[in-house]
Kinemage of the C-alpha trace (Angstrom):
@kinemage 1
@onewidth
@group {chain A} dominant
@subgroup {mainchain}
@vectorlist {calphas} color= white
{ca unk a 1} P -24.794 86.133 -29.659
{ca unk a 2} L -25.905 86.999 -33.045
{ca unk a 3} L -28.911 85.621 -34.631
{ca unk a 4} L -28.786 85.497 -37.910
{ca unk a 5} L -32.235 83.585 -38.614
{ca unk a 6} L -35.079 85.660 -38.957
{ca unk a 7} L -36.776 86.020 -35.969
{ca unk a 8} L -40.993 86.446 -36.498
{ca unk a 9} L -43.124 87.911 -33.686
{ca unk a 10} L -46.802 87.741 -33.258
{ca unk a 11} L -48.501 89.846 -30.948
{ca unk a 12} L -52.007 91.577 -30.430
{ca unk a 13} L -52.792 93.735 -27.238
{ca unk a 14} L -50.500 92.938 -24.450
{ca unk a 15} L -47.586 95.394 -24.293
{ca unk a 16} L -46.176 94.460 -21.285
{ca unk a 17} L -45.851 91.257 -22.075
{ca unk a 18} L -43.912 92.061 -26.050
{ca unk a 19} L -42.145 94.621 -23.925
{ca unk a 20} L -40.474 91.691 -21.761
{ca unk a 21} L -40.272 89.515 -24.735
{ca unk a 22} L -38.312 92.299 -26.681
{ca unk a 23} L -36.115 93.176 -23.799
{ca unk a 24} L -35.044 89.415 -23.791
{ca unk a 25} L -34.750 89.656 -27.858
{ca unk a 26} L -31.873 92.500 -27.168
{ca unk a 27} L -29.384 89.854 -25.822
{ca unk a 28} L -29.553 87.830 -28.929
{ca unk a 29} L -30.180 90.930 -31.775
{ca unk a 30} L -31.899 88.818 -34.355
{ca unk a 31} L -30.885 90.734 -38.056
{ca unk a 32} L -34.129 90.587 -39.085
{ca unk a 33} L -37.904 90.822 -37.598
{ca unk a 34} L -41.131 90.145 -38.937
{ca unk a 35} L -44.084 91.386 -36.983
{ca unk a 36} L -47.124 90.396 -37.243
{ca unk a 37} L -50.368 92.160 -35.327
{ca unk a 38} L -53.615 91.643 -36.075
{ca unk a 39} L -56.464 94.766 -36.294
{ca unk a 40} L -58.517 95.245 -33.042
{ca unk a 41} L -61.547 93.461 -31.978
{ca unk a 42} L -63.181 96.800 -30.150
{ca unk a 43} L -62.202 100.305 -29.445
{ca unk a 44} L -60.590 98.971 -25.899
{ca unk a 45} L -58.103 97.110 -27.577
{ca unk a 46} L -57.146 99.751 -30.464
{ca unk a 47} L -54.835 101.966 -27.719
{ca unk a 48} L -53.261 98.751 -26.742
{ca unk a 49} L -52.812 97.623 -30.402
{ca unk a 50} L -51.002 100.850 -31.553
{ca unk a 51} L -49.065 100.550 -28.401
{ca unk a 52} L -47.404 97.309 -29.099
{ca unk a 53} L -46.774 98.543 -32.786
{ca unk a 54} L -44.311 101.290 -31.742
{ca unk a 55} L -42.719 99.558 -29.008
{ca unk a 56} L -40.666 97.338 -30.900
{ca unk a 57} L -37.630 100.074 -31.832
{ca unk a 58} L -34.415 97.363 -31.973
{ca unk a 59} L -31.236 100.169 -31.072
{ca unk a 60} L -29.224 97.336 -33.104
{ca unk a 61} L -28.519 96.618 -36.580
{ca unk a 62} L -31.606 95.229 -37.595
{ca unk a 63} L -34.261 94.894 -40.508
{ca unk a 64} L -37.989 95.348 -39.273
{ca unk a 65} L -40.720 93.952 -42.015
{ca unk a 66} L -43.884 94.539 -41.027
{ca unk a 67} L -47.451 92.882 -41.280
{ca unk a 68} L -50.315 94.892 -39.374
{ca unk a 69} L -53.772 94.338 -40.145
{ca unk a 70} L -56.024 96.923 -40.759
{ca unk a 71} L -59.140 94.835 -39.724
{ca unk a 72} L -59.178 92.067 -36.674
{ca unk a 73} L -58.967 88.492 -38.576
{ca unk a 74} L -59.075 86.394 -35.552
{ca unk a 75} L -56.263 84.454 -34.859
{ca unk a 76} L -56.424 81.671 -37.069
{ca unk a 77} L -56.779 83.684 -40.486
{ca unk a 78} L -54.146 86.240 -38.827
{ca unk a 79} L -51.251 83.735 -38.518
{ca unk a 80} L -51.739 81.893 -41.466
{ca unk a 81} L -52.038 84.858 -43.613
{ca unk a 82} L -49.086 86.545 -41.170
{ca unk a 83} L -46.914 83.137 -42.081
{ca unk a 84} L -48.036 82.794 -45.755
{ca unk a 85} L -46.180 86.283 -46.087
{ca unk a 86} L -43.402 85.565 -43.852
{ca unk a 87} L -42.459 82.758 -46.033
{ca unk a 88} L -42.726 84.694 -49.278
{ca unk a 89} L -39.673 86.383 -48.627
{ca unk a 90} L -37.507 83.977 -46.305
{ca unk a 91} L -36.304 80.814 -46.885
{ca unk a 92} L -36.726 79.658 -42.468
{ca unk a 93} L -37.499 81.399 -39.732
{ca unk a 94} L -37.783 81.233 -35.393
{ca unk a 95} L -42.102 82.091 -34.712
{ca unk a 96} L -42.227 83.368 -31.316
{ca unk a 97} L -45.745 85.057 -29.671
{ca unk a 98} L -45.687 88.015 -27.552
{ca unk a 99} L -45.786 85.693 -24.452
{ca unk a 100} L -42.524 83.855 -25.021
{ca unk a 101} L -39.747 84.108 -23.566
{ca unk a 102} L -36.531 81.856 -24.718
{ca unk a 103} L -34.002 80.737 -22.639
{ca unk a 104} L -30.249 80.825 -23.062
{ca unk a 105} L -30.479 77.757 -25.184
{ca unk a 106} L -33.733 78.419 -26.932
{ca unk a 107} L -32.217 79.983 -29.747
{ca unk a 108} L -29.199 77.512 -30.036
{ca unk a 109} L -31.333 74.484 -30.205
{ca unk a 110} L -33.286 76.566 -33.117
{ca unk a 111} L -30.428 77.160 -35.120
{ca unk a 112} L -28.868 73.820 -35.014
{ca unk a 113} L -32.061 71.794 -35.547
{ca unk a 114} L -33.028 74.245 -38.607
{ca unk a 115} L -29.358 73.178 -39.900
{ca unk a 116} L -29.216 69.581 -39.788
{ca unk a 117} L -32.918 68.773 -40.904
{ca unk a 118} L -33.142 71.144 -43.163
{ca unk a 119} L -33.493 68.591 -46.408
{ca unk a 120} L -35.297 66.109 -44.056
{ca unk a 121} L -38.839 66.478 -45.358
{ca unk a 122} L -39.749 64.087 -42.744
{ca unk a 123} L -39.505 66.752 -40.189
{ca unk a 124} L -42.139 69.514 -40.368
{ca unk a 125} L -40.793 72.198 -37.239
{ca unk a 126} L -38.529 71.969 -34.440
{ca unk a 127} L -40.516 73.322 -31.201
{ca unk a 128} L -39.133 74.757 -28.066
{ca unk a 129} L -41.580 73.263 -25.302
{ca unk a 130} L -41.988 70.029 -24.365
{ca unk a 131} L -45.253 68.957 -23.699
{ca unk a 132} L -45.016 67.617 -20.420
{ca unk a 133} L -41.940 70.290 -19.480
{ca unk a 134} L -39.800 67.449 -18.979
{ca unk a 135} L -39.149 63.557 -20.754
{ca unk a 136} L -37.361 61.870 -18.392
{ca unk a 137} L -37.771 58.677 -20.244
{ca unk a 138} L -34.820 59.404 -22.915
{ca unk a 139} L -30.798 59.389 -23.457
{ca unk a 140} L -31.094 61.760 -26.351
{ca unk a 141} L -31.913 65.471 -26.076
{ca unk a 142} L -34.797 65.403 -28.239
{ca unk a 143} L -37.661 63.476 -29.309
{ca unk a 144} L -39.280 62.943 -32.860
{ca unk a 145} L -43.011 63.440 -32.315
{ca unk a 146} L -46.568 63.546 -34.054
{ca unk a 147} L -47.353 66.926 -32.231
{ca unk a 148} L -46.509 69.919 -32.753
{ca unk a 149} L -45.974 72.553 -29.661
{ca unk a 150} L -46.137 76.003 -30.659
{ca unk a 151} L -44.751 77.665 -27.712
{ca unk a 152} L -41.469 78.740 -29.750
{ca unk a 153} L -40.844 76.936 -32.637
{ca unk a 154} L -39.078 77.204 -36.491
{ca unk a 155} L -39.688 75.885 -39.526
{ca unk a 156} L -38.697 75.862 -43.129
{ca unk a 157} L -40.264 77.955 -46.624
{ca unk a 158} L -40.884 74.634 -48.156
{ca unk a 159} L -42.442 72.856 -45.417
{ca unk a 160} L -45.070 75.695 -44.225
{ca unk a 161} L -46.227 76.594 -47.840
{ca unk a 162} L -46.701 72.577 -48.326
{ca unk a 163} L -49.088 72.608 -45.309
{ca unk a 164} L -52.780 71.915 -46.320
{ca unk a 165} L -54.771 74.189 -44.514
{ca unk a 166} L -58.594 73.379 -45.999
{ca unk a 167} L -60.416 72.029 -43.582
{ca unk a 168} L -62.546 70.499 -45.988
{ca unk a 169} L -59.887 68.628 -47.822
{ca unk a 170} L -58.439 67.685 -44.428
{ca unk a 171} L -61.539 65.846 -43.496
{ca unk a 172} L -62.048 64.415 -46.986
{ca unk a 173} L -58.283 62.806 -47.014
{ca unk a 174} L -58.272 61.362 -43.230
{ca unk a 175} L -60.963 58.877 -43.360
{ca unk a 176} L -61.379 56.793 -39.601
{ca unk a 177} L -59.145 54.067 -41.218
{ca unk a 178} L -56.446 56.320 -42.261
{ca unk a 179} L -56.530 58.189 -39.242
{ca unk a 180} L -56.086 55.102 -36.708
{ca unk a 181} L -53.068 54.007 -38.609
{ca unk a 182} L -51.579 56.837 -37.459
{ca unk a 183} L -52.953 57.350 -34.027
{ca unk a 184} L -53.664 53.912 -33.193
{ca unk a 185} L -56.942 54.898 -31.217
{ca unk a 186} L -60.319 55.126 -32.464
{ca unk a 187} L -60.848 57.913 -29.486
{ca unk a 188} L -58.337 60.022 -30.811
{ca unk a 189} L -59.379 59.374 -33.983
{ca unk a 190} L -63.247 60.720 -32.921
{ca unk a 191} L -61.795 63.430 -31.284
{ca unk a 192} L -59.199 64.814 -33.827
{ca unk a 193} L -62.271 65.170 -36.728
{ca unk a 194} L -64.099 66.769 -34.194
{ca unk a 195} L -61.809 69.154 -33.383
{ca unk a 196} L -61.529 69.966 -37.302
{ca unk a 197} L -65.542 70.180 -37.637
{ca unk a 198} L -65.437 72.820 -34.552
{ca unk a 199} L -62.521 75.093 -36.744
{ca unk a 200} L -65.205 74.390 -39.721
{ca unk a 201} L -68.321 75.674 -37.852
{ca unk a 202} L -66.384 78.631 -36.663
{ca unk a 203} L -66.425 77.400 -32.877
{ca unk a 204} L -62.189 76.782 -32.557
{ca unk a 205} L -60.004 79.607 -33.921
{ca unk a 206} L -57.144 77.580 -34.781
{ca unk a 207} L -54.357 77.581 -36.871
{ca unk a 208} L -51.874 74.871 -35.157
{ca unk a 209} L -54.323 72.068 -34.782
{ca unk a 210} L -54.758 72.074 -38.566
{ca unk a 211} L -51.000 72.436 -39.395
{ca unk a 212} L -50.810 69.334 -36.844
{ca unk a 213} L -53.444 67.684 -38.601
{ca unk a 214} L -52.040 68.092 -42.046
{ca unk a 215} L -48.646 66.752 -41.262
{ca unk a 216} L -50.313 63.621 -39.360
{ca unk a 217} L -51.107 62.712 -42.969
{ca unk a 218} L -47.948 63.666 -44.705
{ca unk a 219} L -46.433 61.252 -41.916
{ca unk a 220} L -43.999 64.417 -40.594
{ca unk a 221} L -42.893 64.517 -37.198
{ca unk a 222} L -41.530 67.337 -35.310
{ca unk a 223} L -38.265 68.173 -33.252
{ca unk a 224} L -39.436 68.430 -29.282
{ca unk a 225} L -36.507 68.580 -26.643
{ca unk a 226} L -36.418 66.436 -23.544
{ca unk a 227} L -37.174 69.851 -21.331
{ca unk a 228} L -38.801 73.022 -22.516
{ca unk a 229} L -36.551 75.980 -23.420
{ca unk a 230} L -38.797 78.861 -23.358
{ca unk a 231} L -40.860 80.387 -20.292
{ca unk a 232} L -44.666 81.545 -21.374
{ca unk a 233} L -46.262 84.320 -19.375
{ca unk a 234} L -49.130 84.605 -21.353
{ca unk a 235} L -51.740 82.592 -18.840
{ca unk a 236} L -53.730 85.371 -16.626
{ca unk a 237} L -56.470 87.169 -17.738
{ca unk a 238} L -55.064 87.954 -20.968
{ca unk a 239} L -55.087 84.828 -22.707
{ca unk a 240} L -57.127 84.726 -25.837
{ca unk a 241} L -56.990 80.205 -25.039
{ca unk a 242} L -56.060 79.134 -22.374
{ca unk a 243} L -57.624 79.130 -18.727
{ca unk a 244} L -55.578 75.864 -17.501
{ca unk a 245} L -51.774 76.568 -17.281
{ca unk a 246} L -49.918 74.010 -18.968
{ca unk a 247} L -47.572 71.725 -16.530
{ca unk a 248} L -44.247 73.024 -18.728
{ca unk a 249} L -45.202 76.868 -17.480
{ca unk a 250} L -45.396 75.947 -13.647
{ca unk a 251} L -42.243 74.097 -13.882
{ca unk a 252} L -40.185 76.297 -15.632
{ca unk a 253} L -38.213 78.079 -13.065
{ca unk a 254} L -37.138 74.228 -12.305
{ca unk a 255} L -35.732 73.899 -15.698
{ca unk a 256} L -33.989 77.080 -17.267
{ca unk a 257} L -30.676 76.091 -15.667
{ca unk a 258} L -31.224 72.789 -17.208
{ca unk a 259} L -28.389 72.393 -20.178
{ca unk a 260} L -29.260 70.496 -23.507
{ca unk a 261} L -25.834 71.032 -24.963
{ca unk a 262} L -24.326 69.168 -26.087
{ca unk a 263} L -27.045 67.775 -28.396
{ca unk a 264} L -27.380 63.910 -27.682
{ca unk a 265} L -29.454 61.925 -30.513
{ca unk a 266} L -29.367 57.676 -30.830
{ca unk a 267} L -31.992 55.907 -32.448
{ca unk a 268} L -31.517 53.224 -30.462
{ca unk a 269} L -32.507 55.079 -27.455
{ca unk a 270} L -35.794 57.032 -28.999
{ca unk a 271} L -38.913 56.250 -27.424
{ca unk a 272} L -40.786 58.609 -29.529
{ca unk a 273} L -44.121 56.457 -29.770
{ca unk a 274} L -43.906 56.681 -26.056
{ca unk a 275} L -44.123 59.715 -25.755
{ca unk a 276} L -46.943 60.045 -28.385
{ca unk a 277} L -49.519 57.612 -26.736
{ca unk a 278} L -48.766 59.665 -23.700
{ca unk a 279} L -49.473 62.867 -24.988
{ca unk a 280} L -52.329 61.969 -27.068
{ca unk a 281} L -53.938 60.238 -23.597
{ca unk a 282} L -53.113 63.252 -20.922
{ca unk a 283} L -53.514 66.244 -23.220
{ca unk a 284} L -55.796 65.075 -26.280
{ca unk a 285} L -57.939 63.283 -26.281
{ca unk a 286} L -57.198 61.813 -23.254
{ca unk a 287} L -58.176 58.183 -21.914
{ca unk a 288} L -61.078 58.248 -19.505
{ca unk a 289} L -59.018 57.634 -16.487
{ca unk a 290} L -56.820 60.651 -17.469
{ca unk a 291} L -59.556 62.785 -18.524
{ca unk a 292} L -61.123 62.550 -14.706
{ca unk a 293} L -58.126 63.475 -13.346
{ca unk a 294} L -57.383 66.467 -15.579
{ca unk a 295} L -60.890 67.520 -14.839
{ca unk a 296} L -60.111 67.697 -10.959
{ca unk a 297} L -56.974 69.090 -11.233
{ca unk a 298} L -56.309 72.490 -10.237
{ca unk a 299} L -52.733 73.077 -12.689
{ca unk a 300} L -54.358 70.963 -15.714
{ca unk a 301} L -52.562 70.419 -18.997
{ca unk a 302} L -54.573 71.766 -21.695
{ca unk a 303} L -54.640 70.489 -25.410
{ca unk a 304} L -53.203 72.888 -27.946
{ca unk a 305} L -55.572 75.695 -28.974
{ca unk a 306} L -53.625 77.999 -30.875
């Protein structure tokens, strides 16, 4: 299997983890990479940084564009200005970290979602993990959600550039009224502007809980299957995040012989607002009787903190 998408990977200082990711890559040989690293935060991490920047050597035929930062921008500024380039030369693309791995359908369920909502502007990205690893509350193979997972995901040119990222602006535009129309809770409501005000002061190095934010107000939703499709290694000691391993990565093994083809959709049978209230209460913001829980549970699932 040929992918002929362009495949972008982000990485920083963890070369046995790109090393797996890369080795996985080599069964689909994407025709083009993009990768993105960002400059090192100490002298420690500069070995490991020029490390991961010379392992990537596909021995297929492939175009390699390149992105390396000179200085360490953190990862908010990184992606975004890693992206913002990205998207000046390609049209789409797949956005996988260095602690990704995709399953045998991962990249299928890419390339077929990028296809048909392609001139949906309703859709921002189609995502690879579901948040709760599985939805067993649906007929179709996918849901249409309000949040975004960035555990392996795509999007389009027009739909990324189109993304206010000013956190500012963002607060200015999504008034409490505004907000609850969309979220239909005043707590998540508190808690989402809160989360934007911690980016602001510098406290939360985010990127996806902005791009999230943004397309809350420009009412887009994005593509989530019914199981996840991708197996992250990324949660040891490493992990710039995340402590708490989300429930999709201690399932997983459960899962990857899970099939999603063919692809089943029926309005009829979408439960998407379901699945929103229930992600919003367990990972979110999270309703007080959920929050207690999470907070005494040894595998919690943590909110997005990319």
């Amino acid at each position: 299997m040929t992918i002929d998408i362009p495949v972008v990977i982000i990485f920083y200082n963890r070369p046995e983890k790109l090393k797996r990711l890369f080795i996985e890559l080599k069964k689909f040989k994407p025709k083009k990479l993009f990768l993105i690293s960002d400059g090192a935060k100490n002298t420690n991490d500069k070995e490991k940084i020029l490390k991961c920047r010379k392992l990537i050597k596909p021995d297929w035929k492939c175009k390699i564009y390149k992105n390396f930062s000179k200085k360490n921008l953190g990862c908010r500024k990184r992606v975004l200005s890693g992206l913002n380039w990205v998207f000046s030369k390609v049209d789409k693309a797949i956005i996988l970290e260095d602690d990704i791995i995709p399953s045998n359908d991962f990249f299928k369920f890419m390339k077929f979602n990028l296809k048909k909502y392609k001139n949906n502007k309703k859709i921002a990205s189609i995502c690879s993990a579901n948040h709760f690893y599985e939805w067993k509350h649906s007929k179709n193979s996918f849901l249409k959600t309000i949040y975004f997972n960035p555990s392996g995901w795509g999007t389009w040119k027009d739909r990324w550039l189109d993304t206010n990222q000013d956190i500012n602006s963002l607060l200015k535009k999504a008034g409490y009224l505004k907000l609850f129309k969309i979220l239909k809770s005043l707590r998540a409501c508190i808690f989402w502007r809160m989360l934007l005000n911690l980016i602001l002061k510098g406290k939360r190095d985010s990127w996806a809980l902005t791009w999230i934010f943004s397309n809350f107000l420009k009412k887009r939703k994005h593509i989530i299957p019914i199981h996840t499709l991708i197996e992250n290694i990324g949660f040891d000691e490493t992990a710039t995040h995340r402590i708490d391993k989300p429930r999709y990565y201690i399932e997983y093994n459960k899962l990857k012989k899970n099939n999603i083809f063919p692809i089943k959709y029926k309005k009829k049978y979408d439960n998407s607002e379901m699945y929103d209230v229930q992600v919003e209460d367990k990972i979110f913001s999270k309703s007080l009787f959920n929050r207690i829980i999470w907070l005494f549970s040894k595998n919690r699932v943590s909110e997005i903190k990319n």
